[in-house]
N, CA, C and O of each residue as an XYZ file, in Angstrom:
336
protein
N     -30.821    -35.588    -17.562
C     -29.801    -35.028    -16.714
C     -29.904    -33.518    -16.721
O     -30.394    -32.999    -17.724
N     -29.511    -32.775    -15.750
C     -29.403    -31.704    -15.559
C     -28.740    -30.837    -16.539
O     -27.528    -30.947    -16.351
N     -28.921    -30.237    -17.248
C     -28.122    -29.289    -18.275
C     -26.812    -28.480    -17.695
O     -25.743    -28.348    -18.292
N     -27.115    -28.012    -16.504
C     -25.898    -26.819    -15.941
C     -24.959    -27.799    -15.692
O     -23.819    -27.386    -15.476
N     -25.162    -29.123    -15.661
C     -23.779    -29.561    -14.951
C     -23.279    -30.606    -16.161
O     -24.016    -30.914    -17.097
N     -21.844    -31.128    -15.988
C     -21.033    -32.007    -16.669
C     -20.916    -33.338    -16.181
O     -20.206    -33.571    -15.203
N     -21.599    -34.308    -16.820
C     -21.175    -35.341    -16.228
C     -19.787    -36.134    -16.468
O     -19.518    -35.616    -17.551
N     -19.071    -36.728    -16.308
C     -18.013    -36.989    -16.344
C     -18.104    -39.005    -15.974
O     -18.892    -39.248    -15.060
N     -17.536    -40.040    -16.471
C     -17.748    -41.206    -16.209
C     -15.799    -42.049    -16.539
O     -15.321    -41.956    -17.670
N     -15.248    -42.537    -15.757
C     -14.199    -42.770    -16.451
C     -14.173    -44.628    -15.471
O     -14.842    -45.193    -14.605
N     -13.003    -44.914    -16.298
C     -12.709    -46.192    -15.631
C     -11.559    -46.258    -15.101
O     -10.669    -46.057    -15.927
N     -11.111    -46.507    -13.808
C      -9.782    -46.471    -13.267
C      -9.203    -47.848    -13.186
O     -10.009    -48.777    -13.138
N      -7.715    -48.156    -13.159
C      -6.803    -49.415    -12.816
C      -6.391    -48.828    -11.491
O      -5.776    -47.761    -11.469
N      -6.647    -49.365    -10.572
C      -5.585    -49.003     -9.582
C      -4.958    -50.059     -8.225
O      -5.696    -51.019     -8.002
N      -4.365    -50.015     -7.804
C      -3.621    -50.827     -6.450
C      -4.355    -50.789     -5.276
O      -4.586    -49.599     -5.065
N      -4.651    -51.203     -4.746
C      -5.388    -51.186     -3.276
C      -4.617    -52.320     -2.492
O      -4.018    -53.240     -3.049
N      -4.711    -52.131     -1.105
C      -4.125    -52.666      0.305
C      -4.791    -54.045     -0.255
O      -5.646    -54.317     -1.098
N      -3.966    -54.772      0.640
C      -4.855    -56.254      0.793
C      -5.154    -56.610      2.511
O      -4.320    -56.924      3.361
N      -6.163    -56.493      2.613
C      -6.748    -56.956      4.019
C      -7.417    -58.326      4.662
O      -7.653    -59.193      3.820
N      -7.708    -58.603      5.831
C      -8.426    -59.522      5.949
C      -9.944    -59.138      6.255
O     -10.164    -58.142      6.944
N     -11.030    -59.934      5.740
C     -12.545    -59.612      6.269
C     -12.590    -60.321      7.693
O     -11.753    -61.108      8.137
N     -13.978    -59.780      8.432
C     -13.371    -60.223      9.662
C     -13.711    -62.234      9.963
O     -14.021    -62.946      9.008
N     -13.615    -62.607     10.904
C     -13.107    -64.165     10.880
C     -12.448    -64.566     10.215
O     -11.942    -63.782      9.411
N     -12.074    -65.981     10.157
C     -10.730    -66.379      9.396
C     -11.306    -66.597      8.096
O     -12.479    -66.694      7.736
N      -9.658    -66.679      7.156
C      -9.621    -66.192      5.873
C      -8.683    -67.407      6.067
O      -8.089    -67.840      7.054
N      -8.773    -67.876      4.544
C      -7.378    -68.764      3.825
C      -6.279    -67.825      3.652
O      -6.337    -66.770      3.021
N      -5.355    -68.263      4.218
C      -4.260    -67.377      4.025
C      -3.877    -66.697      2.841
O      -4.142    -67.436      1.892
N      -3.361    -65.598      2.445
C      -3.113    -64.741      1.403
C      -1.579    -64.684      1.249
O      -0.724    -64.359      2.073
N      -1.432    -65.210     -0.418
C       0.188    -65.434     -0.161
C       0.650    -64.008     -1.219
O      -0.080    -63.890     -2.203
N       1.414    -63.295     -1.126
C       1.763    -62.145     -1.658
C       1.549    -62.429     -3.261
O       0.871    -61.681     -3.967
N       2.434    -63.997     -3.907
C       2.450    -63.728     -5.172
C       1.648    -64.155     -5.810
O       1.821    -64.364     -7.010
N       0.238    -64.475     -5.015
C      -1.042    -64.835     -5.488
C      -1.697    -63.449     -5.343
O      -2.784    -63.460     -5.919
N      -1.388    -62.117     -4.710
C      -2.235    -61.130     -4.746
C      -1.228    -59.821     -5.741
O      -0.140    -59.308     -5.481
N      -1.972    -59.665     -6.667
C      -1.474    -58.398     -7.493
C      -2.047    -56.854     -7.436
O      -1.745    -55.993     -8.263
N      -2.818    -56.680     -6.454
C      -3.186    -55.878     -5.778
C      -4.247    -54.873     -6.563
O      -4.773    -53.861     -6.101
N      -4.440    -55.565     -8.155
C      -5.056    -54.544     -8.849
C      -6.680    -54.448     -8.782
O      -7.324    -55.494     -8.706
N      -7.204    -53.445     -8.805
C      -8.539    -53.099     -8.826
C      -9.150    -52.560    -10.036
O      -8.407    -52.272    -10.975
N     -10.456    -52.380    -10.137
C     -10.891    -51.894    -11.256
C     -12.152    -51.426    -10.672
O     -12.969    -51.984     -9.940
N     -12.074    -49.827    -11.377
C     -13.540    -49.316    -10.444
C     -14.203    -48.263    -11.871
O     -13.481    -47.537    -12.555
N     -15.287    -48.380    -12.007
C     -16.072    -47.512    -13.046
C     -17.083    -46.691    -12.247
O     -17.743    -47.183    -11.331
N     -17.173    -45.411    -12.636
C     -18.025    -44.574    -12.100
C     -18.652    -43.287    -12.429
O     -18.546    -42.930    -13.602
N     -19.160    -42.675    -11.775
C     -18.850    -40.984    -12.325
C     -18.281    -39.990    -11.160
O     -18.757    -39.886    -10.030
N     -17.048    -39.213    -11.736
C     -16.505    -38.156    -10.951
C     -17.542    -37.397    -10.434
O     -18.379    -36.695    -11.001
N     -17.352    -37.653     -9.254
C     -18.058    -36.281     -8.130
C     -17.158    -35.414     -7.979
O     -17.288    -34.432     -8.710
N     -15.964    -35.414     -7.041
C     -15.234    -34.558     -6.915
C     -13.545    -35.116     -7.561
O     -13.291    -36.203     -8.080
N     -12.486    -33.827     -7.277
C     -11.446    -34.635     -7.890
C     -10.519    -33.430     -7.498
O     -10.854    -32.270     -7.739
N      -9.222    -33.791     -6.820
C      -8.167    -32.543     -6.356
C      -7.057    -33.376     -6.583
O      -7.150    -34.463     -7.154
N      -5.759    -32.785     -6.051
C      -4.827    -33.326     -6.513
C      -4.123    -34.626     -6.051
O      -3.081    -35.162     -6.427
N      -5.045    -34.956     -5.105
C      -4.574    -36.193     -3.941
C      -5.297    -37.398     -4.504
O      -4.784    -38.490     -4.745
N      -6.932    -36.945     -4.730
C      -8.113    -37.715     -4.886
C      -8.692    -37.937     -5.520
O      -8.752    -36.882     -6.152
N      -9.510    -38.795     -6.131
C     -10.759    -38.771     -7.441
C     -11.800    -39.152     -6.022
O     -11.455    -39.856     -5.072
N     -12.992    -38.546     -6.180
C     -14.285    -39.512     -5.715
C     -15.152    -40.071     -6.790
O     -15.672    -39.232     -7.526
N     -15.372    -41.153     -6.992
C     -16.454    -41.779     -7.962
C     -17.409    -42.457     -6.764
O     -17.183    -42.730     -5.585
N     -18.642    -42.606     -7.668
C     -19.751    -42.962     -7.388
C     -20.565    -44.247     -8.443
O     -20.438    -43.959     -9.633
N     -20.924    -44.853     -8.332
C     -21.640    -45.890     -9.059
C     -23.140    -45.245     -9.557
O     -23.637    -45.160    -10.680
N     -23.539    -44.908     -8.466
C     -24.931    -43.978     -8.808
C     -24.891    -43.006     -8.319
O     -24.144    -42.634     -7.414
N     -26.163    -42.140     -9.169
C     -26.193    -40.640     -8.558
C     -27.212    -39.869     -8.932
O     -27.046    -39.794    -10.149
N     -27.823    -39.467     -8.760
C     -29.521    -38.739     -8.623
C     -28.874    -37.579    -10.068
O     -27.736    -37.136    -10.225
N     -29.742    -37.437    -10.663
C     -29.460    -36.620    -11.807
C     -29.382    -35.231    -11.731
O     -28.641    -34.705    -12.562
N     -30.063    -34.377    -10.801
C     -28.836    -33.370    -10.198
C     -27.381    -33.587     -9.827
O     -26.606    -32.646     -9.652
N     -27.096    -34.664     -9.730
C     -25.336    -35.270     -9.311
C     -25.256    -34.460     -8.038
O     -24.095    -34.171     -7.748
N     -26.222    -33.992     -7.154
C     -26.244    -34.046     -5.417
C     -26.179    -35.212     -4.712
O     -25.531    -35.288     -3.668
N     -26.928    -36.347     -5.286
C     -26.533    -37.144     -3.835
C     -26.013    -38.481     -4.761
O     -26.094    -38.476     -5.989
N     -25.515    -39.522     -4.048
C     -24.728    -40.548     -4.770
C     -24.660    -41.820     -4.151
O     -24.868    -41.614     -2.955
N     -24.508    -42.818     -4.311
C     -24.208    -44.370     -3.854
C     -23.138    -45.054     -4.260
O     -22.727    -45.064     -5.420
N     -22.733    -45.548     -3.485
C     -21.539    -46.508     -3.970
C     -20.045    -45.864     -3.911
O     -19.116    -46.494     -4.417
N     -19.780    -44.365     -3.171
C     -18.904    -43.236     -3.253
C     -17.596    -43.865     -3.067
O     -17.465    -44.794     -2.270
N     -16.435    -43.324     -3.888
C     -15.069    -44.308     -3.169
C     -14.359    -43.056     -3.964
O     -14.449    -42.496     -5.056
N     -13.368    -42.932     -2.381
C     -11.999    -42.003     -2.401
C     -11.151    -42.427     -3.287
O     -11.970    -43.303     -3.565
N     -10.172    -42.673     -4.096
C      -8.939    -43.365     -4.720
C      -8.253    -42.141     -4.505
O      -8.548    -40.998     -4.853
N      -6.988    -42.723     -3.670
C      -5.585    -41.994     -3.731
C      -4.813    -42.067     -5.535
O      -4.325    -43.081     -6.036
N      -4.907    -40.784     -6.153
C      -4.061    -40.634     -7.167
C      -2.776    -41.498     -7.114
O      -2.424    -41.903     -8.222
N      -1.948    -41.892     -6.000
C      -0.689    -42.336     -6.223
C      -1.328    -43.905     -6.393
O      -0.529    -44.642     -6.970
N      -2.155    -44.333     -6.144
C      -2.544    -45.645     -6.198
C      -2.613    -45.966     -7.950
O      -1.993    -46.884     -8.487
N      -3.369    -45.140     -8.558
C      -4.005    -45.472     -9.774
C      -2.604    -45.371    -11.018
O      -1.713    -44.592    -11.357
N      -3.082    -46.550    -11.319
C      -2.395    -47.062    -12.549
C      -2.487    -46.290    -13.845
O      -1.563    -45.683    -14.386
N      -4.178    -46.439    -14.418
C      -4.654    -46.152    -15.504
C      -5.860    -45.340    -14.661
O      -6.242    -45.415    -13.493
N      -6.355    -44.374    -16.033
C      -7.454    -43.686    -15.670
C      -7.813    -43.091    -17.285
O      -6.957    -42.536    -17.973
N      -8.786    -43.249    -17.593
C      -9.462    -43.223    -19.329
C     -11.298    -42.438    -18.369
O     -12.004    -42.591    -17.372
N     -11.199    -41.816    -19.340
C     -12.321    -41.101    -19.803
C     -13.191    -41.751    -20.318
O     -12.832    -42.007    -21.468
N     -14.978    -42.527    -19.919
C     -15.517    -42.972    -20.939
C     -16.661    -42.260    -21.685
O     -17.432    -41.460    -21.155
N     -16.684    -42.653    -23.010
C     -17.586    -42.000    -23.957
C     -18.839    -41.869    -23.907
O     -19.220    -42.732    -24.699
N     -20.151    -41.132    -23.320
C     -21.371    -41.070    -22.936
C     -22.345    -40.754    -24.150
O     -22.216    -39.757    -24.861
N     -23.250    -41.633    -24.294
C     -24.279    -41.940    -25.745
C     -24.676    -40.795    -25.682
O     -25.491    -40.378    -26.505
């Protein structure tokens, strides 16, 4: 990995919408959906609204795969994980 930069890796709990994929779906009954998610990654960016994580990411930490916005008000839990 790049020396100048920090990598950062945490694991989030958080709430997300419940949607349908497209064609039909078995119906979704509210108290069968608890809306929780679980996403592991490494921080790309992060302000006061947003985290972006990434699943992968080129070891300059310029380019990335797997990128996902999480709204702060969504997230439950958020832990820091420990890098070997």
């Amino acid at each position: 990995m790049n020396g100048s930069k920090a990598m950062r890796v945490v694991f989030i709990e958080w709430t997300d919408a419940c949607g349908c994929a497209a064609g039909w779906d078995d119906r979704t009954k509210l108290e069968e959906f608890e809306g929780n998610c679980y996403t592991t990654g490494i921080v790309l960016d992060e302000d006061e609204l947003f985290i972006l994580v990434a699943s992968s990411v080129t070891a300059d930490l310029k380019t990335q795969q797997g990128g996902i916005a999480i709204p702060k008000e969504m997230i439950k839990y958020i832990t820091d994980l420990e890098l070997p």
